[in-house]
N, C-alpha and C positions, 0 to 999 in steps of 0.2 A: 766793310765790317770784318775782323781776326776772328777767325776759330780758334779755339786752343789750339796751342803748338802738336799734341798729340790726339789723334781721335781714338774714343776708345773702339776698337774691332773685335770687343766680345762680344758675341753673338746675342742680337737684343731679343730672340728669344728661340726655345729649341726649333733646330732647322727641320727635326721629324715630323714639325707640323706641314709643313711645304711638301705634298706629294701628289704625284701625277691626275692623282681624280682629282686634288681640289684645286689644281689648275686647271683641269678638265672644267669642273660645273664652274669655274671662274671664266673662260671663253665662253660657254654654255648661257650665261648671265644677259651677253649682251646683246641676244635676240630680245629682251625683255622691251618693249615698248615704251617710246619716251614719252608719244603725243599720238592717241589715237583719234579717228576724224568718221565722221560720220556720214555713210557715203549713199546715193541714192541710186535704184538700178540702172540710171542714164549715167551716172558717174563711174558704176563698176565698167559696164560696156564701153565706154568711152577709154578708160584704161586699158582694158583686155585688146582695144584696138592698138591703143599708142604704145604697148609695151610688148610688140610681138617682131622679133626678131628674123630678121631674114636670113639666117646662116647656109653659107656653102658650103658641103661638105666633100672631101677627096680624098682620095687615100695613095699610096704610093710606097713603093720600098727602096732602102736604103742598100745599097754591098756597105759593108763595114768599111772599107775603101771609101767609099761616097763618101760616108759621115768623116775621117780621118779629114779627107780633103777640104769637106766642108767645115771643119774647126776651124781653120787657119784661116778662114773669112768672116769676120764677126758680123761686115754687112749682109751675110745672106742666112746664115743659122745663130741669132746671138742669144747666148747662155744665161742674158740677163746679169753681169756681173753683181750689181745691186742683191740680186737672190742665192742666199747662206742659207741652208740647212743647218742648224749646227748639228742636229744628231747625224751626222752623216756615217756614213757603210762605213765600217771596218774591212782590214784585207781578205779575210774570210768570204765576206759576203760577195765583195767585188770579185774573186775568184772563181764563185761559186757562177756567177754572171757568165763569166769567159768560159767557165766549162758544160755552160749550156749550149753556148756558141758552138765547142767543140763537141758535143755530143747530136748539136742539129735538131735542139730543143726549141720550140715554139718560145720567145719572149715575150711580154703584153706589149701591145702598137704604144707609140710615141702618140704625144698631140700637140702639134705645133700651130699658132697664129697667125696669118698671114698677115701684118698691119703695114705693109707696101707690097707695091708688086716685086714679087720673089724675094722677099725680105718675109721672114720668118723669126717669131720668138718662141721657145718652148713654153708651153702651158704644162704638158709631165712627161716626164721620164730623164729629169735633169742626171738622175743620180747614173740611169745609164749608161746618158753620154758622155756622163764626165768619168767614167771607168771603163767607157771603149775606149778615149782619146789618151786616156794616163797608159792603159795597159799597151797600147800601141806605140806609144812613145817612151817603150822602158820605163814609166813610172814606179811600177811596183812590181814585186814576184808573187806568183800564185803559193798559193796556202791554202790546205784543209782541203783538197781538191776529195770529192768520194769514188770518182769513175775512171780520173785522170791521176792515182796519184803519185806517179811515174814524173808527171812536171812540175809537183810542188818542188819549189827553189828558182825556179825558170820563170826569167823575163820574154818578152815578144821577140828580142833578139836570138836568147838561146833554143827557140823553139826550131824543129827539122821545117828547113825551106818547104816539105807539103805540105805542114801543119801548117805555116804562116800563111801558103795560098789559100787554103781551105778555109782559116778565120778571113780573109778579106774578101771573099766572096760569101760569105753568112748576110744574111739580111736583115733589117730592123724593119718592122712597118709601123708606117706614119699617117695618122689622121689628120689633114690639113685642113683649116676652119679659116672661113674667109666670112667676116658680119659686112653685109651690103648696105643693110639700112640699119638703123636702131630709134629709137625715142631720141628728141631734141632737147629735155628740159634742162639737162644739166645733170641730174639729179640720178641719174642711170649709168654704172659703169658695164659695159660690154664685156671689157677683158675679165672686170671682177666677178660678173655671174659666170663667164664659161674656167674662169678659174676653179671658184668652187665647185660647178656642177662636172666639169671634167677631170677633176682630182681623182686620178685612180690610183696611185700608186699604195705598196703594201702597206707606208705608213701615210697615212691623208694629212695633209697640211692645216695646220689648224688656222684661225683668223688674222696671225699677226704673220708669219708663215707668208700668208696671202696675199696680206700687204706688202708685205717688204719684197715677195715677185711682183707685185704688180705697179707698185711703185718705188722703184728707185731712185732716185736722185739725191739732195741736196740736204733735205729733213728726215730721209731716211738714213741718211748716213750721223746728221744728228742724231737721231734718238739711239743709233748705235754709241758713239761715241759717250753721254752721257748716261745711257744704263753701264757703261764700264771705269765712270769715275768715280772718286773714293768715297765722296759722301754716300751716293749712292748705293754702294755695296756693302756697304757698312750697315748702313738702314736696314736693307733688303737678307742680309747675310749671305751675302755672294762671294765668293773667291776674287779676291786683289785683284786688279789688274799688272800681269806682266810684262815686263819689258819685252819680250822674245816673242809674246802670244801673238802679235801681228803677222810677223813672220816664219812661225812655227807653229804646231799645231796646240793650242791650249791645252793647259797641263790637265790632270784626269781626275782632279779635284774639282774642276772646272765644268766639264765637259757633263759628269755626274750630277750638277748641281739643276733643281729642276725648271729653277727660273730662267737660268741661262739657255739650258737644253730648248724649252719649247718658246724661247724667244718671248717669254712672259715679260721679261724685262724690260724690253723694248716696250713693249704695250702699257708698262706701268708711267714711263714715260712719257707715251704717246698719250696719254689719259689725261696730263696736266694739259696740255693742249687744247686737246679737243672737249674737254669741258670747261675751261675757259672761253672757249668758240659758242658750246651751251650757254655758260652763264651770261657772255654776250648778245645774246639774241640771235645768233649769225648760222645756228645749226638745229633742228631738229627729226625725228624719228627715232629708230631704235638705238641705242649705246653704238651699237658694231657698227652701223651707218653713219653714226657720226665720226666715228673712229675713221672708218671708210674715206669719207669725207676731207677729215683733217688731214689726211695723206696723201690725197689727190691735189688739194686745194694747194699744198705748204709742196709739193712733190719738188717743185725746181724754184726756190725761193735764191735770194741773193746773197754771196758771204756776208754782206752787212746786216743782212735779217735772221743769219743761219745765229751770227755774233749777237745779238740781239735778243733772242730767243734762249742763245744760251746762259748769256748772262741772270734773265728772269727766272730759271730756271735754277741756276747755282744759287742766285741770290734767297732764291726762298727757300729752298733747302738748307742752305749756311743758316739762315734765322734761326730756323727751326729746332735744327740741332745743337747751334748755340743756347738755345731758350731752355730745348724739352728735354735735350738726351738724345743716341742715338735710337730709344725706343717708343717713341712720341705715338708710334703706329699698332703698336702694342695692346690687346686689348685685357685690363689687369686680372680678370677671373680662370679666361681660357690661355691667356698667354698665347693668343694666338694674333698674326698681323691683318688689319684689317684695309682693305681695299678702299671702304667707303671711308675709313677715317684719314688715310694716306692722301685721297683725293680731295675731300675736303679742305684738311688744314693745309695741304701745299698751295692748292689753287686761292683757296683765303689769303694765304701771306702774298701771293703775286698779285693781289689785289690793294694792299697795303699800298700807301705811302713812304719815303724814303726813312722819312722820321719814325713813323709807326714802322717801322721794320729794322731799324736800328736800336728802338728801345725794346725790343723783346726780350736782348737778355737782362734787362735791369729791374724786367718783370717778370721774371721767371719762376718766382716759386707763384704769383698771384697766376700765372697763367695754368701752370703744373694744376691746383689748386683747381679753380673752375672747369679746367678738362676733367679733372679728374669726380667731380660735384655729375657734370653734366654726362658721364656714364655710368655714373650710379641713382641717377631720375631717369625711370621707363621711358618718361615722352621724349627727355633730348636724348637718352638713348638711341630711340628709334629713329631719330632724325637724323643723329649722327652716322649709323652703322646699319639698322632694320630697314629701310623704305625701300625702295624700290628706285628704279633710273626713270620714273617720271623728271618732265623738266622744273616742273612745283618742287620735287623733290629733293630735285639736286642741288636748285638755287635754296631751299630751306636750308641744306646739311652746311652748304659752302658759307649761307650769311651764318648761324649759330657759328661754323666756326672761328667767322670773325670778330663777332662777340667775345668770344674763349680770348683768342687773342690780343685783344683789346680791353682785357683785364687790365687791372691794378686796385693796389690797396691789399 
């Protein structure tokens, strides 16, 4: 299928609608229950048995030296490569870090994983250790210092030979969690409750955040990669992707932008997924479990399925925009983008047929036309945009939308 030669990148609708709370109650959403079960008090008891956690707990300090050393071995402390903050510390802050160091201020303990013996992943304080290891390695110069500010301009090299022994013997403390046992069903991630439950840092990692530490691999680096292509971005009104931004630090258009910041992007991605996994039959419980789920499950998939995945994925997005506009997701009163409508008609069109997805654009104003009927009637309103992430629910929004799109005439 050709797109037009140009896509339009005007913004499909004002980006002021996109702000930190309503991405906030947009994560917020996906505790909502998919399929509740009705349980009797041998069955709660029977649970509160098989879901009780054996954790080890220990604690230990780090010299700043330790940890230095310890970078340069990814098999005994690893950073999780796969896990990107993108809001990450500015120089300031990271400064601000080191000159606590220097002042022999208390910092919050580390919490590290044990998942082999003396192999260790971080659970928190990534931002830390990645601003002891850079400042220690001449990475950056202090700034904004309030106590020290005699060394703003000064890297670790140009600091007086006491000052550098002094920071290598500062210590980090580290809470080291070791799970013995856990529930067998499947259905239970270990790493992902002491993720959540041990989140302490100033800013808490929010659910997609969580995934992407907790699951790195194969599909996560898909749903990177395609929240940063162009259809994509276009749709969503995200900043281009750049040539340099791999290798450089994203331009600060970028960086600002709130979808990208809280790694929402990814998650809008990750949604055509895992509710396709829903409308399968192959997932149930809350929205963020199932999300959970699809991350775990797709974590280390093969590049023939990564290819696979992403083609279904362009291909019905290309439809789409061929058909609808780049503001298909658009809702016409509030002008505002809507989530359930974005997941609907994508996961609809991946359900389509080659031919049914080829004729979209030949039926575009008859589809334009019936989308546009079926948000101006309350009931396919609400089925489109109102319900709730019941699994009734979602399979009702996703079949209406392929009704919508199997318009003509």
């Amino acid at each position: 299928m050709k797109m037009p030669s140009k896509i339009n990148r005007e913004p499909p609708f004002p980006t002021k609608q996109l702000t930190e709370k309503l991405v906030d109650e947009w994560y917020e959403s996906e505790d909502e229950i998919v399929e509740s079960e009705y349980a009797t008090p041998d069955d709660l008891s029977k649970k509160y048995a098989d879901t009780q956690l054996r954790v080890v707990r220990s604690t230990v300090d780090f010299t700043l030296h330790q940890l230095q050393a310890s970078f340069r071995d990814s098999n005994y402390i690893n950073l999780a490569p796969g896990y990107q903050r993108r809001a990450r510390w500015d120089r300031k802050k990271k400064s601000l870090l080191i000159e606590s160091f220097l002042l022999n201020v208390p910092v919050p303990p580390l919490f590290l994983f044990e998942n082999d013996y003396n192999q260790y992943e971080v659970m928190d304080g990534r931002q830390r250790l990645e601003t002891i290891t850079e400042f220690l390695d001449n990475g950056f110069a202090l700034l904004g210092l309030e106590y020290w500010p005699e060394l703003n301009g000064s890297r670790y090299r140009d600091l007086p030979q006491a000052i550098q022994r002094g920071l290598l013997r500062r210590t980090v403390g580290a809470v080291v969690l070791l799970a013995e046992t856990a529930r067998g069903d499947g259905n239970f991630d270990i790493r992902m409750v002491l993720f959540r439950r041990l989140n302490t840092g100033g800013i808490k990692l929010n659910p997609q955040e969580l995934r992407n530490a907790a699951y790195p691999g194969n599909f996560n680096e898909l749903l990177r990669e395609l929240s940063r292509c162009d259809l994509f971005t276009t749709l969503w009104a995200i900043p281009k992707k750049t040539e340099s931004e791999e290798f450089d630090d994203p331009p600060a258009s970028l960086l600002k932008n709130v979808l990208y910041q809280s790694m929402m992007d990814c998650e809008l991605v990750l949604r055509f997924f895992g509710i396709r996994e829903t409308i399968e039959g192959t997932l149930k419980g809350s929205l963020r479990h199932i999300l959970d789920r699809t991350m775990e499950r797709k974590k280390n998939i093969t590049k023939s399925e990564v290819e696979h995945l992403k083609l279904l994925f362009l291909k019905s997005l290309q439809a789409l925009m061929h058909a609808l506009g780049p503001n298909f997701i658009v809702l016409p009163e509030s002008k505002r983008p809507s989530r359930p409508l974005y997941d609907a008609l994508t996961v609809a069109a991946s359900f389509l047929t080659e031919r049914e997805l080829n004729s979209l654009g030949q039926r575009s104003q008859a589809i334009t036309n019936r989308l546009r009927d079926a948000l101006a009637r309350e009931e396919e309103y609400d089925v489109l945009v109102g319900r709730g992430n019941t699994v009734e629910a979602i399979k009702a929004r996703v079949e209406l939308a392929r009704t919508i799109l199997l318009a003509s005439g």
